[in-house]
N, C-alpha and C positions, 0 to 999 in steps of 0.2 A: 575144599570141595565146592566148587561152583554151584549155584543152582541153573537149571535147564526148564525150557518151555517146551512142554508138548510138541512136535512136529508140525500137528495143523495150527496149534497157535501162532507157532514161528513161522510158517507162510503166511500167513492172514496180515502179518505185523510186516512183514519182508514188502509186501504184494501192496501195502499202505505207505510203506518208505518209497517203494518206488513209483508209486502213482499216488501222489498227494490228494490229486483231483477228486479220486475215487471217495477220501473221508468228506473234502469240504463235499461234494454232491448228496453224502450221505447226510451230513449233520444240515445241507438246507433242505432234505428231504423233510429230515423229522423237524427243523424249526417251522416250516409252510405247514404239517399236520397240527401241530401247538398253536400255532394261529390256527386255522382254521374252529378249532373245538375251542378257542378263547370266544373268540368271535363267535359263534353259536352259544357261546354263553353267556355272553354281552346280550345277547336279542334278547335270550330267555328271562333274566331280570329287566329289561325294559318295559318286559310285556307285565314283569310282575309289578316295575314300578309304576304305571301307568292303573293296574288297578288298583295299588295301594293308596295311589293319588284322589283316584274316584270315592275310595270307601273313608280316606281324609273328608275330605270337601262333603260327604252324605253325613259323616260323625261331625263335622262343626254346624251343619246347617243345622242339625237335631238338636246339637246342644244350645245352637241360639236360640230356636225355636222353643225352649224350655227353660233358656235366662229370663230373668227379672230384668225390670228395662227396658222392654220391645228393642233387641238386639236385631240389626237384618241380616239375615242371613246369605243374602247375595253380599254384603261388604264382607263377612267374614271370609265368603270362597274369594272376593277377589282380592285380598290380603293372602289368604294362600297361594293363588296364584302366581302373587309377585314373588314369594319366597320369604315374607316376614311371617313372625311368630304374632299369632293370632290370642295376645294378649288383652285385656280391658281396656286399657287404655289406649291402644292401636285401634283396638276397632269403634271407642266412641271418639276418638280423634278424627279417625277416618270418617265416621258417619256425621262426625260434626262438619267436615270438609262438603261433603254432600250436600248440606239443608247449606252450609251459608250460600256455599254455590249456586242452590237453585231457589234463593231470596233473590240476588243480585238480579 
């Protein structure tokens, strides 16, 4: 006993053998719609990383501004900024860099 396809499935599938085009046109139809909705989703976390970034750099200047040490708080955003982890010792390293700097 064979199994059989529906009649309009077996056109659908007939009408695909014989016009290839018609799938690849189909399946770049829906990969250009998957990009698209990627890409609008790409923005939407840019925008969110971009405040996340902001409310970063307000929570470290808070918390230097409440270290022991006169910590500056502009070195710690611009350690952030670079992408290093804004540990103790990076940022009196950094701040040491600073004062010898502007002895010289």
């Amino acid at each position: 006993m064979a199994f059989e396809l529906p009649a309009n499935l077996q056109h659908v599938i007939d009408t695909f053998r014989a016009q290839p085009e018609l799938g690849i046109g189909a399946l770049a139809v829906v990969l250009a719609l998957l990009c698209i909705a990627l890409l609008a989703r790409v923005e939407r976390l840019k925008d969110r990383l971009h405040v996340a970034q902001a409310a970063a750099e307000d929570a470290a200047k808070a918390a230097a501004l409440a270290a022991p040490g006169g910590i500056d708080p502009d070195v710690v955003a611009a350690i952030l900024r670079k992408g290093e982890r804004p540990t103790l010792d990076t940022v009196y390293a950094t701040m040491q860099g600073r004062t010898g700097s502007r002895a010289r």
